[in-house]
Structures are given as C-alpha cells and as structure tokens.
mmJSON file of the N, C-alpha and C atoms, coordinates in Angstrom:
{"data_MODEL":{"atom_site":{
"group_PDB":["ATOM","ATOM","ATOM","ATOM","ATOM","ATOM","ATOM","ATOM","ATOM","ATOM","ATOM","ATOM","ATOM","ATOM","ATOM","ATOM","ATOM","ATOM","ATOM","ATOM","ATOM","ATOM","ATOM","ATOM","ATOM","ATOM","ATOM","ATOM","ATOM","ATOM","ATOM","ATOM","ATOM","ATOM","ATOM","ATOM","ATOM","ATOM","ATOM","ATOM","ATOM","ATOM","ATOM","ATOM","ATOM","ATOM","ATOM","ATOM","ATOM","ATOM","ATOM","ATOM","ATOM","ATOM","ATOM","ATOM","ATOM","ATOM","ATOM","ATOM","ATOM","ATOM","ATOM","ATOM","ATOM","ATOM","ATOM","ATOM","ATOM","ATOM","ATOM","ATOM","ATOM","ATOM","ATOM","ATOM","ATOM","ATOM","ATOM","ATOM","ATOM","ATOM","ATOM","ATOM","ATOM","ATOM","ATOM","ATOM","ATOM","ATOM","ATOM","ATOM","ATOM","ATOM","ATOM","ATOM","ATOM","ATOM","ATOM","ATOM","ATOM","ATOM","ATOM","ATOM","ATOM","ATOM","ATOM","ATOM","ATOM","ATOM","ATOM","ATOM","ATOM","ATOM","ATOM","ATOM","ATOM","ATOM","ATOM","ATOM","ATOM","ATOM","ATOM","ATOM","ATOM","ATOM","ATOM","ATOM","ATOM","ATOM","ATOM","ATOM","ATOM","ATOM","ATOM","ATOM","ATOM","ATOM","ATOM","ATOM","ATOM","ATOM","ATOM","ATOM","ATOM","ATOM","ATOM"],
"id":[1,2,3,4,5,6,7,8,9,10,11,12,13,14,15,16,17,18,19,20,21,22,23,24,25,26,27,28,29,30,31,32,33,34,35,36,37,38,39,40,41,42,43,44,45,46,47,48,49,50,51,52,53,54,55,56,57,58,59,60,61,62,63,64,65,66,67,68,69,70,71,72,73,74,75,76,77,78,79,80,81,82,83,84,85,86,87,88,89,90,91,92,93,94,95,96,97,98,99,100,101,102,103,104,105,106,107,108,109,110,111,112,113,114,115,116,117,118,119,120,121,122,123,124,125,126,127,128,129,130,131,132,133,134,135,136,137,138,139,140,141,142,143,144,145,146,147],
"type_symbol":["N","C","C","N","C","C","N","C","C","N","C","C","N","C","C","N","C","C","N","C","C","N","C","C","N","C","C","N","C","C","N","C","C","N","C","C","N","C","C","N","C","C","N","C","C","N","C","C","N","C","C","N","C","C","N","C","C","N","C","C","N","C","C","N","C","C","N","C","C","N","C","C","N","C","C","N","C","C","N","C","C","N","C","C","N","C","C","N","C","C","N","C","C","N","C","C","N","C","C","N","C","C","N","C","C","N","C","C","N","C","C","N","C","C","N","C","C","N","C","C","N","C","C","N","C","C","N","C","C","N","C","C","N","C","C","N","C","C","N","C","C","N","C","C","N","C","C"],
"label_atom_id":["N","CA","C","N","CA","C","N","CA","C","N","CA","C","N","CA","C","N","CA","C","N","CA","C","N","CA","C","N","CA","C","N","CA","C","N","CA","C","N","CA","C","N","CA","C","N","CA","C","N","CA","C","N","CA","C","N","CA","C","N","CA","C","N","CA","C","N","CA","C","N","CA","C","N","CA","C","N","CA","C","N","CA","C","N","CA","C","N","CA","C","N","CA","C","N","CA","C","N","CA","C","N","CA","C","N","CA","C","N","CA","C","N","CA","C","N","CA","C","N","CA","C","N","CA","C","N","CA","C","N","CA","C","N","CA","C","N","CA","C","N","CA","C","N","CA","C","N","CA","C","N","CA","C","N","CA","C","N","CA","C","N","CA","C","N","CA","C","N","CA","C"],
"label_alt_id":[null,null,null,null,null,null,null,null,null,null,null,null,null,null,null,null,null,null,null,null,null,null,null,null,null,null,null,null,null,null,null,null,null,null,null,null,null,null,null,null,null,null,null,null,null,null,null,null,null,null,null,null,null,null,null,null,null,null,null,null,null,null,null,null,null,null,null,null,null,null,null,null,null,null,null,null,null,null,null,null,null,null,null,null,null,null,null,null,null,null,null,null,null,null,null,null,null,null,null,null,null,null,null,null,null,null,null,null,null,null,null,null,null,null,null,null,null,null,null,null,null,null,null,null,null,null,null,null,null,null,null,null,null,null,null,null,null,null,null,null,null,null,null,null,null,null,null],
"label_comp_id":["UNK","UNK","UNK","UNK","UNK","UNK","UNK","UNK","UNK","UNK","UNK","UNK","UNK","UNK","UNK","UNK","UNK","UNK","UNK","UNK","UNK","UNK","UNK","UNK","UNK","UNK","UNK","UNK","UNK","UNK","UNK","UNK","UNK","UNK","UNK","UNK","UNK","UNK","UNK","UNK","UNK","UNK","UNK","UNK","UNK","UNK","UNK","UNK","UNK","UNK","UNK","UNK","UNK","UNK","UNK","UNK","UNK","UNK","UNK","UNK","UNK","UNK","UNK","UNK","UNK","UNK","UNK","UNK","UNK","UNK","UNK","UNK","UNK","UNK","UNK","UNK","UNK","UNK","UNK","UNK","UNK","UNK","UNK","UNK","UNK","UNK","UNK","UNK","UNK","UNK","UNK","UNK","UNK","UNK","UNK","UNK","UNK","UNK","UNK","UNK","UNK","UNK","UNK","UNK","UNK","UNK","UNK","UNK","UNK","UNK","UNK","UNK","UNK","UNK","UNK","UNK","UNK","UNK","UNK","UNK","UNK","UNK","UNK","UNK","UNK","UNK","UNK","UNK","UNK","UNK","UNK","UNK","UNK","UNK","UNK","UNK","UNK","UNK","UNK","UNK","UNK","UNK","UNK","UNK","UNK","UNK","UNK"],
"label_asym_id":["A","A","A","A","A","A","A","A","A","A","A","A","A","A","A","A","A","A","A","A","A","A","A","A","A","A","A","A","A","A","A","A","A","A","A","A","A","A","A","A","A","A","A","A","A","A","A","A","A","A","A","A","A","A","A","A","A","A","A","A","A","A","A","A","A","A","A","A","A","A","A","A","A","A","A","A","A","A","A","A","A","A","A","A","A","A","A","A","A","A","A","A","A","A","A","A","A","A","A","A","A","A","A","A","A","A","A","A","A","A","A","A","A","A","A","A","A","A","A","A","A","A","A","A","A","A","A","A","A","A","A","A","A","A","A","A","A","A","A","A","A","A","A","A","A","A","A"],
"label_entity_id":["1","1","1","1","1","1","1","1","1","1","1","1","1","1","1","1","1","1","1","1","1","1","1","1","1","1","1","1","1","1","1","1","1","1","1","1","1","1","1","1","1","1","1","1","1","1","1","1","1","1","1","1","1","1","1","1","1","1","1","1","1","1","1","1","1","1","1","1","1","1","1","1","1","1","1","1","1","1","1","1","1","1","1","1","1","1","1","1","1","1","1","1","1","1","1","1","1","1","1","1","1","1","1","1","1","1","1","1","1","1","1","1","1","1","1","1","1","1","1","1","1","1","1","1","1","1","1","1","1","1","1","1","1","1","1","1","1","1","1","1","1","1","1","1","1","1","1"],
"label_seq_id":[1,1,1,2,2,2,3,3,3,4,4,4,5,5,5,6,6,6,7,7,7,8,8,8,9,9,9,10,10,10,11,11,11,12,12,12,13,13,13,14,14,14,15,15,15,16,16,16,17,17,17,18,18,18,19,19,19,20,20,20,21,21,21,22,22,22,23,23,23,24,24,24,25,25,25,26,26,26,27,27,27,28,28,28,29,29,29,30,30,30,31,31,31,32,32,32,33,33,33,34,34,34,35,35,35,36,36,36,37,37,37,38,38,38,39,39,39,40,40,40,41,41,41,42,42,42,43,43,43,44,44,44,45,45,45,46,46,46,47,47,47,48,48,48,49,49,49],
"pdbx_PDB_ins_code":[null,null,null,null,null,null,null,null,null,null,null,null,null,null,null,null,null,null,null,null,null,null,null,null,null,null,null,null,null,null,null,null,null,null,null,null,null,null,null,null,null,null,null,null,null,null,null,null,null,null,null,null,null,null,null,null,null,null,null,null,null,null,null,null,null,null,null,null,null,null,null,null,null,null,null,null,null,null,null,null,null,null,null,null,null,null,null,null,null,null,null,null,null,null,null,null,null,null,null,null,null,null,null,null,null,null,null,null,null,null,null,null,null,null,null,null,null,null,null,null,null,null,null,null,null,null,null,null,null,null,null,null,null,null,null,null,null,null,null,null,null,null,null,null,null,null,null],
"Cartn_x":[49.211,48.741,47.712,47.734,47.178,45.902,44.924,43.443,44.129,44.862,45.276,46.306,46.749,47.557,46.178,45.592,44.273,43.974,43.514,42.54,43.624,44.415,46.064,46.185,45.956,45.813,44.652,43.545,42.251,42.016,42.576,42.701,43.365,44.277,45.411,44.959,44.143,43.762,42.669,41.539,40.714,41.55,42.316,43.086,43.76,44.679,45.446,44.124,43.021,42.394,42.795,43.153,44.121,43.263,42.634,41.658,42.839,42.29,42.602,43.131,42.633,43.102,44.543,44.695,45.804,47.096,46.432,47.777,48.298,46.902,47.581,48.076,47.856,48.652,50.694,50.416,51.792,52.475,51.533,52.059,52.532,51.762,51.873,53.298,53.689,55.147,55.893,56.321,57.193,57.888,59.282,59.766,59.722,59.395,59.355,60.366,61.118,61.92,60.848,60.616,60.372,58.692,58.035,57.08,56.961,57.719,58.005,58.136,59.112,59.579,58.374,57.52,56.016,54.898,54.984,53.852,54.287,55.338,55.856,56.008,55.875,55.574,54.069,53.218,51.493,51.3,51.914,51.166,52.157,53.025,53.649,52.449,52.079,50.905,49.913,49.028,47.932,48.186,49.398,48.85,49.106,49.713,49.78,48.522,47.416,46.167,45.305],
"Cartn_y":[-175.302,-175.451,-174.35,-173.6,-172.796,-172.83,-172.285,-172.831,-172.856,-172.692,-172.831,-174.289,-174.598,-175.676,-176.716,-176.243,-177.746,-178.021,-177.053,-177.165,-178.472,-177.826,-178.623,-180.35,-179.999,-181.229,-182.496,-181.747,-182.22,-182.401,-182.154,-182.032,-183.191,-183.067,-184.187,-185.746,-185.858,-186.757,-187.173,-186.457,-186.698,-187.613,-187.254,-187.173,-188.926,-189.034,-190.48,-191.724,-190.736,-191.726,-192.304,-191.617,-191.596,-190.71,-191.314,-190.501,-189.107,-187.961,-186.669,-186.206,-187.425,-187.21,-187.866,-189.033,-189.737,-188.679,-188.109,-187.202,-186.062,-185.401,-184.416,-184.957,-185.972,-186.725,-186.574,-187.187,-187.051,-185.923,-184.968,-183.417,-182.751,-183.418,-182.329,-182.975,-184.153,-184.929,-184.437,-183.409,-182.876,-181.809,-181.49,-180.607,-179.287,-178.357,-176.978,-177.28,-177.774,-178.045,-178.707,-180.314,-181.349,-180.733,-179.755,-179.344,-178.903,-178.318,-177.475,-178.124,-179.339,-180.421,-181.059,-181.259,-182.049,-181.212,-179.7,-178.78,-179.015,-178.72,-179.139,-180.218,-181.201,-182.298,-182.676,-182.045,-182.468,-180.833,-179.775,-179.379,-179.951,-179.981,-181.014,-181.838,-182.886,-184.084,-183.584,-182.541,-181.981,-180.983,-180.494,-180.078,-180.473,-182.127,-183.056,-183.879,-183.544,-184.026,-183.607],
"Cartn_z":[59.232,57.868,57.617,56.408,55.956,55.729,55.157,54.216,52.85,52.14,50.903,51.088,51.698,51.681,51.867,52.938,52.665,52.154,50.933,49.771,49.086,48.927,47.978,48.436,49.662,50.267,50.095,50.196,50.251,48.199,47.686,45.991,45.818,46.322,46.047,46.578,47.849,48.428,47.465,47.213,46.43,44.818,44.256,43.049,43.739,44.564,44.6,45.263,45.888,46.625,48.038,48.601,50.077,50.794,52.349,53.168,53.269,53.293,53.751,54.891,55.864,57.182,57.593,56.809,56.306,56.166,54.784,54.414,55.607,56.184,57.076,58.429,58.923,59.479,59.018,57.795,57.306,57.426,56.74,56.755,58.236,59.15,60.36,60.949,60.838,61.242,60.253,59.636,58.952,58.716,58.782,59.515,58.319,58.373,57.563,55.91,55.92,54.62,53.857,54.708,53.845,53.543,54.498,53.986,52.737,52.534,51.097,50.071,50.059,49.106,49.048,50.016,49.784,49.341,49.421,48.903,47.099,46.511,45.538,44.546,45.445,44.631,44.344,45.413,45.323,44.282,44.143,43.247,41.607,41.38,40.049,39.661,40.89,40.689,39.914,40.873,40.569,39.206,38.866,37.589,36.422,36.394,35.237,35.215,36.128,36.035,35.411],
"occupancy":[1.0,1.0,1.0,1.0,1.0,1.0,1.0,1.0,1.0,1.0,1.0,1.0,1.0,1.0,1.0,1.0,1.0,1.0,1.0,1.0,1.0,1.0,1.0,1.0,1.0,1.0,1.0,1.0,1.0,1.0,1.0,1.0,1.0,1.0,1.0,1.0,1.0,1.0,1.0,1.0,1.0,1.0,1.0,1.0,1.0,1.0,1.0,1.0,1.0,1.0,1.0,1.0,1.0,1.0,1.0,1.0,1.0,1.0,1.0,1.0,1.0,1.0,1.0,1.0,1.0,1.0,1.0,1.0,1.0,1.0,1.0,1.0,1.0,1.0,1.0,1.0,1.0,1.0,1.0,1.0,1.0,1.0,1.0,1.0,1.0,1.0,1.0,1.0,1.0,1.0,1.0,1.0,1.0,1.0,1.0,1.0,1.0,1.0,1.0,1.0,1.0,1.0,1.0,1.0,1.0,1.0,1.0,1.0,1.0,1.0,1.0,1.0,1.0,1.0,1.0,1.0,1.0,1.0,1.0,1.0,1.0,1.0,1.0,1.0,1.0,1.0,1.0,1.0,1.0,1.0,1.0,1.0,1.0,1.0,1.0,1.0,1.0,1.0,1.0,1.0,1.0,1.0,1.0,1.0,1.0,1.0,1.0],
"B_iso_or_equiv":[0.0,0.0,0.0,0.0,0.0,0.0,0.0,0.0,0.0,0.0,0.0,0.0,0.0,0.0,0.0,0.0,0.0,0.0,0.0,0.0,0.0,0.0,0.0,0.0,0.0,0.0,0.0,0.0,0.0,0.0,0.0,0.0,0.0,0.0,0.0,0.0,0.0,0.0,0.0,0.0,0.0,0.0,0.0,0.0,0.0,0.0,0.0,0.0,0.0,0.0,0.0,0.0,0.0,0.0,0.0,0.0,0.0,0.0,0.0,0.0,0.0,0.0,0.0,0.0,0.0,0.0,0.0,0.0,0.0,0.0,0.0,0.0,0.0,0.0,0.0,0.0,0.0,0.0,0.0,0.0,0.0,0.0,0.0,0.0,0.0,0.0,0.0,0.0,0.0,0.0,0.0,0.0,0.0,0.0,0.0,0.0,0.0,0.0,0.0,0.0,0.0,0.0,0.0,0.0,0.0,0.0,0.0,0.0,0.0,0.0,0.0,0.0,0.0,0.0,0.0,0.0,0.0,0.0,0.0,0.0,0.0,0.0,0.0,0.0,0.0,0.0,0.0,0.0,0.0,0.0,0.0,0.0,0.0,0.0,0.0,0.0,0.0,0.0,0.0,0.0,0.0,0.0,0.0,0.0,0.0,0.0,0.0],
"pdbx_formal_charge":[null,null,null,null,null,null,null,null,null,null,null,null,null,null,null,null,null,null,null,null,null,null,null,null,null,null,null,null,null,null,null,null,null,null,null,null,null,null,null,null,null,null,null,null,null,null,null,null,null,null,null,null,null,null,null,null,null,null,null,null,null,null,null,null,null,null,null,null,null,null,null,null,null,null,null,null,null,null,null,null,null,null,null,null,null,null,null,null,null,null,null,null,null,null,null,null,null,null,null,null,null,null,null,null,null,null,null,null,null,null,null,null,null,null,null,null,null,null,null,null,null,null,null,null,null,null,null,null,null,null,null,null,null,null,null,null,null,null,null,null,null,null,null,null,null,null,null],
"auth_seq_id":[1,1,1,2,2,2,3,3,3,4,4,4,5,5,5,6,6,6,7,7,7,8,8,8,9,9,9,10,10,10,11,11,11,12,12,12,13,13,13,14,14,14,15,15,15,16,16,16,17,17,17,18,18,18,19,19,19,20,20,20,21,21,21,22,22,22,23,23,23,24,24,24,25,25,25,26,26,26,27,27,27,28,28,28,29,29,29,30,30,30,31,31,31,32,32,32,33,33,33,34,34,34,35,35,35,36,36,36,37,37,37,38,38,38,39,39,39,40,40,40,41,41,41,42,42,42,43,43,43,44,44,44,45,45,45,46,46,46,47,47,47,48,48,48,49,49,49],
"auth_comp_id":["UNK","UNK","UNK","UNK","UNK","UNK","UNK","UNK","UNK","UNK","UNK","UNK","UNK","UNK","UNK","UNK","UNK","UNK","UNK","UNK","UNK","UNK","UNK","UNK","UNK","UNK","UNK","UNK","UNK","UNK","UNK","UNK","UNK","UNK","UNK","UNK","UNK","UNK","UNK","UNK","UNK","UNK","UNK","UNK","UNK","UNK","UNK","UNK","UNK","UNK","UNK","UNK","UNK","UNK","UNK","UNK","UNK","UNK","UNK","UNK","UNK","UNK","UNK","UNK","UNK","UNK","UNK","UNK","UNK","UNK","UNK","UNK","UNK","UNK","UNK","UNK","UNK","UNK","UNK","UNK","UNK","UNK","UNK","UNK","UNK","UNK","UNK","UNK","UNK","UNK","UNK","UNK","UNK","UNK","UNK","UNK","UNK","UNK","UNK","UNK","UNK","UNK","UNK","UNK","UNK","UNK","UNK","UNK","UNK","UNK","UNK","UNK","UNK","UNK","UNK","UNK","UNK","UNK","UNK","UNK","UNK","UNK","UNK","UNK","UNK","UNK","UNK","UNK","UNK","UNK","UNK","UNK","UNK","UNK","UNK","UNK","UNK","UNK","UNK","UNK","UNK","UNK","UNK","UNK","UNK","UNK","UNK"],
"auth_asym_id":["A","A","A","A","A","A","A","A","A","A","A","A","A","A","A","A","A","A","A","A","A","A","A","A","A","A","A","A","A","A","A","A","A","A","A","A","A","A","A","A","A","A","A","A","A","A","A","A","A","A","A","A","A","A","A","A","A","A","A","A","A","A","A","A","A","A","A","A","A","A","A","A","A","A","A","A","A","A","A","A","A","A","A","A","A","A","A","A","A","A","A","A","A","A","A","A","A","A","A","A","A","A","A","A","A","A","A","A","A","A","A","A","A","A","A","A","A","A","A","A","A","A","A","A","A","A","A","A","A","A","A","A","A","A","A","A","A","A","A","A","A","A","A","A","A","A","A"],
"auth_atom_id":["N","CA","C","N","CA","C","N","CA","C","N","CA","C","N","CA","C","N","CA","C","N","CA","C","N","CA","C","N","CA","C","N","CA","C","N","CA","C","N","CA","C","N","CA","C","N","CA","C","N","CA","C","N","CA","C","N","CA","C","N","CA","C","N","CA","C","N","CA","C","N","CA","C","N","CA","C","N","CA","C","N","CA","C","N","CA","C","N","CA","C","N","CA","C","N","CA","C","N","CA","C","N","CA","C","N","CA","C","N","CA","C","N","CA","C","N","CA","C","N","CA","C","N","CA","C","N","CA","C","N","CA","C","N","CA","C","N","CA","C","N","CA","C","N","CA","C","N","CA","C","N","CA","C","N","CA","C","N","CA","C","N","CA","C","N","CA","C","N","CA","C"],
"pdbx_PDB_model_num":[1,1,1,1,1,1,1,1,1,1,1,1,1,1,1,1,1,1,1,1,1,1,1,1,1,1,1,1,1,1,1,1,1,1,1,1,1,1,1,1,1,1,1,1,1,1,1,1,1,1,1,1,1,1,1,1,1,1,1,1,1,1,1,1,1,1,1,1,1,1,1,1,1,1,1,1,1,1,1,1,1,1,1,1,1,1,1,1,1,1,1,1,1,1,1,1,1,1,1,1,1,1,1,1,1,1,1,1,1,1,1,1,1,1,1,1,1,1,1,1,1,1,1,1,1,1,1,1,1,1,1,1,1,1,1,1,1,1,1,1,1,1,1,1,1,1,1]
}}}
C-alpha cells in the first residue's frame, strides 16, 4: 500500500466510521484486481460526500 492509498483509506474510515486498522486489514487480504475494484469504489464514496 502506497501513502496515497492510505490517505484514501484513512478518509474513507474516518467518513463510514470504521477503525482504519479494520479496513487495512481488509485491504491487505486482497488480491491486486479486487484492490482496484475497492480503490474505486472508496473514491466514488468519498466524492459523493
């Protein structure tokens, strides 16, 4: 994981209310595709906010 994907991460966590450590948990069990499909959907989230 990048420093720009954290930030995304740590935005997004802040934003649903879900510990941070939670999500990158999730993130790091995920194989390079579904990464992508999940960078994608947290920035969609974050910029209908």
């Amino acid at each position: 994981m990048n420093a720009k994907t954290a930030k995304i991460i740590g935005k997004f966590a802040i934003l649903k209310g879900i510990p941070e450590k939670q999500i990158k948990r999730e993130w790091s069990s995920l194989s390079q595709n579904d990464k992508d499909k999940k960078r994608q959907e947290i920035l969609k989230e974050l910029v209908k906010s």
